[in-house]
C-alpha positions, 0 to 999 in steps of 0.5 A: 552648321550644315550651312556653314560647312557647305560655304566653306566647301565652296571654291574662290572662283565659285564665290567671286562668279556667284556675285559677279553674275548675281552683279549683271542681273543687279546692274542689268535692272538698273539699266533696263529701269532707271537709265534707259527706260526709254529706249527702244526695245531692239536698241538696249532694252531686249540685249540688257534683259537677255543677258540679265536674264542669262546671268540669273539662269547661270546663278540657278544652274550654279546652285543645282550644280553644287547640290549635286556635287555634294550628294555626289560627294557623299554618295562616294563617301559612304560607299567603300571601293571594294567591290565586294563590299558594295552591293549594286544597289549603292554602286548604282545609287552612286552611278545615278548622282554622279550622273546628276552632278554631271548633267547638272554642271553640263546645263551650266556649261550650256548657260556659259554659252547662252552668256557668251552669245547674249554678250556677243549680242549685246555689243553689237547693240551697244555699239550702235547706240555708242556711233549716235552718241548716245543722243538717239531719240529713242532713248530718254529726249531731252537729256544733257550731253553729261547724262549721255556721258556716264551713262554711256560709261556705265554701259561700257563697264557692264558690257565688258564685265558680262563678256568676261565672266563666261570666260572666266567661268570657261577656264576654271572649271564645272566644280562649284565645292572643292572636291577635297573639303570632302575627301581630304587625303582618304586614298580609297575614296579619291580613287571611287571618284576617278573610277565613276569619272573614268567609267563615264567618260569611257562609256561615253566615248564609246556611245559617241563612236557607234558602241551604244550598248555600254551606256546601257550597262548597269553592272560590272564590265570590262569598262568597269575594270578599265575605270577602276585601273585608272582611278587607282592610278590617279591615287597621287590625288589623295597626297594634295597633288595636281595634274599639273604639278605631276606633269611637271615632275614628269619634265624633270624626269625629261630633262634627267634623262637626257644624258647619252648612254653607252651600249659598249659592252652589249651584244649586237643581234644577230643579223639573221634575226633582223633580216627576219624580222624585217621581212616579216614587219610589212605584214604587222604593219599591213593589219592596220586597215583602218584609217589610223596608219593613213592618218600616221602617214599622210596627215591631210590627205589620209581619207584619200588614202585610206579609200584608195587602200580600202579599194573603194574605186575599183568596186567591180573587184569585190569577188575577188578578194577573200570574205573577212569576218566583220568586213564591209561590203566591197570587202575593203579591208581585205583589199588594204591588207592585199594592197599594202602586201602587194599579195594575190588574194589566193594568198589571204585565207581568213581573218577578221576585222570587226571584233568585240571586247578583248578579241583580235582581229587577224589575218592568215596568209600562204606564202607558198615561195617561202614555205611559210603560214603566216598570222598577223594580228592587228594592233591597237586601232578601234575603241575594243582594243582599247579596252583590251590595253586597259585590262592591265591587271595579272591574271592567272595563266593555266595550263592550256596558255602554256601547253607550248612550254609545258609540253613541247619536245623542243623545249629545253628540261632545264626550262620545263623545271623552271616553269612548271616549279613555278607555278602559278604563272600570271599574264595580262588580263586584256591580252590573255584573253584576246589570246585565248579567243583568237586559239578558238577562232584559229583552232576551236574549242573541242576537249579531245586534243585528238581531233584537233588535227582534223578541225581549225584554220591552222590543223586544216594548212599546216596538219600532216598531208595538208595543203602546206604541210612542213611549213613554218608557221609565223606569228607577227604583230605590232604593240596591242598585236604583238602581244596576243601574237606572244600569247599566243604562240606559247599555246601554239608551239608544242603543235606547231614547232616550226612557229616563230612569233615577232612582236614589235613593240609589244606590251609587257604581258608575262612574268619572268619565268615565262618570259625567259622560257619561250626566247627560242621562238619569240622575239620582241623589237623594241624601237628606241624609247617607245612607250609600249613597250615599258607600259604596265601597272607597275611601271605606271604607279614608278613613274608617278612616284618618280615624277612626285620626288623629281618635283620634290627634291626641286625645292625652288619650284614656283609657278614660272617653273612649274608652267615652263616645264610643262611646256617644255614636256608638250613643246619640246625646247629647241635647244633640247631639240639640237641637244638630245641624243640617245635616251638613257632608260636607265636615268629614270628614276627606278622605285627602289631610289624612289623608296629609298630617298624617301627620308629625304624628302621635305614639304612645303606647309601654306604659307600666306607670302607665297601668292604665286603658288596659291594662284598656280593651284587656283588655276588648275582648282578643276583637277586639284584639291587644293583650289583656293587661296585661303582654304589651308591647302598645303603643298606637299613638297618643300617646307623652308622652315620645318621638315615633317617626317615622312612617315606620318604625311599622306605623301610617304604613305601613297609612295610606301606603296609603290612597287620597288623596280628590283622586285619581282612584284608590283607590290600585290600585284606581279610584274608583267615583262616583255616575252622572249627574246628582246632585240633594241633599236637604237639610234645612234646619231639624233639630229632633231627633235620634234614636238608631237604635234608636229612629229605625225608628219615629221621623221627625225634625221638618224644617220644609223641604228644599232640593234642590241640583244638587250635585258628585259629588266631594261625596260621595266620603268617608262622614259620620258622622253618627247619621241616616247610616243613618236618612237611607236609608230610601225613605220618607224620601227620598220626604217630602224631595222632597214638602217640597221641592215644598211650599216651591216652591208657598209662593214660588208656583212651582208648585201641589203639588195638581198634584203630587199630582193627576198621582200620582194619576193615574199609578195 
């Protein structure tokens, strides 16, 4: 019985390789012992026993592989995914196999590529024996020209299979077992097994950037937390859909959003707070010291760039510059944010570059001419901030977070009510966190508040009788960094009143109470359909069940269809190149059409004539459940002759717990907003469009922007759109802002010289 179960757990492409290698050691013997026997042994012997015997290691490999696959599989079977329900013990127990599996489907992948070279070994050889005809007499003298014949045709078969078996093996993936012959639709289960796939992978990425103290944690971390984020994302798994099948609802969701959108009716911002704004962006931008915004900016020849910003070839200036917290030798980061500002380095106070988990790193600069302290936090750039972003999950605000809405004079009592009768107040794990340890880092930590005016960075610039005493205080950050900046300045206000905070495209972090409280002295750009800003759980969980119905109501969806959209989702089409204009936000699916078009929704049972669709799903066997022809694998979209009701299948139970867009809440979870006031730049001619991997080195041609005063709600729900990431580089932002000031000074608004004079001048 376990016998049986366990071959019916075995996939197509599994079985047809198990025999085609078991095949090559079979033939292999042939040739070695009854049709060459005489042949030399560097012409045909050593090559026909190398990849004989490589076949045979691959079948073993196979074999330990599958075993472990299923322990695995068990081992996640038998343990629930609440944390608080497994002990260490069982999560352990669970880490260990699925290390197993992983090493054991490595050393297959590595006999892959033992096959590959003993192939490529192979015909070389055999292609010498082929130029003599196959006459040598090395090789059995005496026989006839016929014998020669077949067997040389024999050789040829056997020399074009085992080349294409470690290819084949190569696109179909390391899983021996289907996945879901042992998981089936149980949702809980799916997302263990993506948490330990995410959990692995991260820290192995990281232990491949230098960061090898995660590969040795065995408990509970922030990795943890990430992994655990992502799986539960991943949970569309247990309805029988595939990554692919996904992404091309997400093309759908593209080609639906498409339309142009009319702004009429929307408040343009003020042009004062663009002016600010773009003063202020250079010094976002600037906190990128690493090599990312030189790769953005110059794709081939970045590391010279970034050497030349680091001051790398002018060492002897190294004790001029400022010391950084975790900065290198000849203090290079500090010379790429001084170079990139055009500041002295009497104007860069402090800062730090190297931090940890869920911390910032930062800069504080003087600019005495303007009256200004400014503080920039950098954005998302090394592995820690990564892990900062995927820290999704609300957490509860305290009072001290909010001490610049709760206690601040300048704040109006109506907003106080509404934030203080509304606790408990939620934010962003990840970002409260860094926002808490950069307060520490830029005030300390002491519970007599009365000290604080004689004790930090901040009290010791900008205290009564200090160095820049009356000064406003500037907060600036772009993505990652704008939101700690946000963060931020909601602890900072009631201290310093004359703080503002600008956050270019920032991540959702607050609720909406405190989102609406502090739009006096934050301001939040949003670049067009830039992802960050519309990148949260529950904006996540709306788009994986928007991408689900889109490709469900297409009912002729086949596997053409299915391979051209998600094509056209990577590759743009140049058609939709020439034809996209402005993105409308507002035709994404939201979760309340996603809910309520439910009832409507139809599936697609297996069905034996449709061929096309079981070797799409055999394609993608390595991230789908539904891996063979003849594994009873149901599509879970389009039925042509029943229509099964949607309370009762696995689909309408995974989007019944979708969040609905006009909530407040993402289900159990709150809904995270972008904080303050939100400000959209958006193009209003777009000539081209390019595909991403050609858009690291492309601008698109817009003739001018507009910037709105726009609803927050807006950007609740992400837009599909090929620009979506594009839309995110600062640089970007920066010359959307410059176009915007450009237009005003052609309706004779204001003088964009002056724009550019006072830039100047901030250096």
């Amino acid at each position: 019985m376990l016998i049986s179960s366990t071959v019916n757990s075995l996939r197509i492409s599994t079985i047809i390789l198990g025999f085609s290698n078991l095949s090559v050691v079979v033939v292999g013997g042939v040739l070695l012992f009854l049709v060459f026997p005489g042949c030399d042994l560097q012409r045909i012997t050593i090559p026909v026993a190398m990849v004989s015997l490589a076949a045979a290691f691959k079948i073993f490999a196979m074999l330990k592989s599958g075993i472990a696959q299923k322990a695995t599989a068990f081992s996640i079977l038998d343990s629930p995914l609440d944390s608080s329900a497994v002990d260490s013990i069982n999560r352990l127990r669970r880490r260990l196999r699925y290390r197993t599996w992983l090493w054991w489907s490595r050393f297959a992948l590595v006999m892959t590529l033992l096959q590959v070279s003993t192939a490529i070994y192979l015909v070389f050889n055999v292609a010498k024996f082929i130029s003599h005809d196959g006459t040598s007499s090395e090789c059995q003298p005496g026989t006839t020209s016929n014998d020669n014949k077949w067997k040389t045709k024999l050789l040829i078969s056997f020399v074009i299979a085992v080349f294409t078996i470690p290819i084949i093996h190569i696109f179909v993936g390391p899983a021996v077992l289907r996945w879901r012959s042992f998981y089936q639709t149980q949702d809980d289960v799916w997302k263990a097994h993506y948490q330990e796939v995410f959990d692995h992978g991260i820290r192995e990425a990281l232990c491949c950037l230098g960061r090898v103290k995660y590969m040795r944690v065995s408990k509970e971390d922030e990795v943890y937390s990430v992994a655990r984020l992502l799986g539960d994302l991943v949970a569309y798994r247990a309805s029988g859909t595939g990554h692919l099948e996904l992404l091309a609802g997400l093309a759908l969701l593209q080609r639906h959003s498409e339309s142009p959108k009319s702004h009429d009716g929307l408040v343009e911002a003020p042009r004062e707070t663009i002016q600010e704004a773009f003063a202020f962006h250079e010094f976002a931008e600037a906190a990128y010291t690493g090599p990312l915004l030189d790769f953005g900016r110059h794709t081939v020849f970045f590391p010279c760039a970034w050497l030349y910003r680091q001051g790398i070839l002018a060492p002897w200036t190294r004790n001029r510059r400022p010391s950084l917290s975790g900065d290198n030798w000849w203090r290079g980061h500090a010379a790429a944010f001084l170079k990139y500002t055009n500041l002295p380095p009497e104007a860069l106070r402090c800062g730090r570059v190297s931090q940890e988990k869920c911390e910032a790193a930062y800069f504080v600069v003087v600019l005495h001419h303007l009256r200004s302290v400014v503080i920039s936090v950098r954005g998302t750039e090394t592995p820690e901030d990564l892990i900062t972003d995927g820290l999704g999950r609300e957490c509860l605000l305290s009072r001290e977070d909010l001490d610049g809405l709760i206690n601040s004079s300048h704040i109006c009592p109506d907003v106080k009510r509404s934030v203080e009768s509304s606790f408990p107040h939620y934010g962003h794990s990840g970002i409260v966190e860094a926002a808490r340890d950069l307060y520490v880092q830029l005030e300390g930590n002491l519970a007599n508040k009365e000290l604080k005016s004689s004790s930090g960075v901040l009290s010791s610039l900008l205290g009564a009788g200090c160095e820049c005493d009356g000064y406003s205080l500037h907060i600036v950050g772009h993505s990652l960094g704008g939101a700690i900046a946000a963060l931020l300045g909601l602890r900072l206000y009631h201290q310093f009143p004359s703080l503002h905070v600008y956050a270019y495209g920032p991540l959702p972090c607050v609720d909406l109470v405190i989102a609406e409280a502090c739009s006096e002295f934050v301001t939040s750009v949003v670049h067009n359909n830039e992802f960050s800003a519309r990148l949260s759980v529950g904006s996540v969980l709306r788009l994986r069940a928007a991408a689900i119905v889109a490709l469900a109501h297409d009912s002729k969806t086949d596997t053409a269809l299915i391979f051209r959209l998600a094509r056209q989702f990577l590759f743009v089409s140049k058609n939709q190149r020439e034809r996209i204009e402005v993105a409308n936000p507002s035709e994404l699916h939201s979760a309340a059409e996603t809910v309520d078009e439910l009832d409507h929704i139809v599936y697609v049972g297996s069905n034996n004539e449709d061929q096309s669709y079981s070797l799409w799903k055999e394609s993608d066997e390595t991230n789908s459940g539904c891996d063979t022809i003849d594994d009873n694998c149901e599509n879970p979209f389009y039925d042509n002759t029943s229509v099964i009701n949607s309370l009762d299948d696995p689909i309408s139970q995974f989007l019944e717990t979708v969040p609905r867009s006009e909530n407040g809440s993402a289900g159990d979870r709150a809904e995270m907003f972008l904080p303050g006031l939100v400000i959209h730049m958006v193009p209003q001619q777009r000539h081209t469009s390019m595909p991403l991997w050609k858009g690291w080195r492309f601008q698109e041609s817009v003739r001018n922007y507009k910037a709105y005063l726009a609803n927050r709600d807006v950007f609740k729900d992400i837009v599909v759109s090929p620009n979506m990431f594009l839309d995110h580089l600062p640089w970007r932002c920066h010359n959307a802002m410059r176009k915007v000031l450009e237009s005003q000074n052609d309706k004779g608004m204001l003088d964009v010289s002056q724009i550019m004079v006072q830039s100047v001048h901030l250096h």
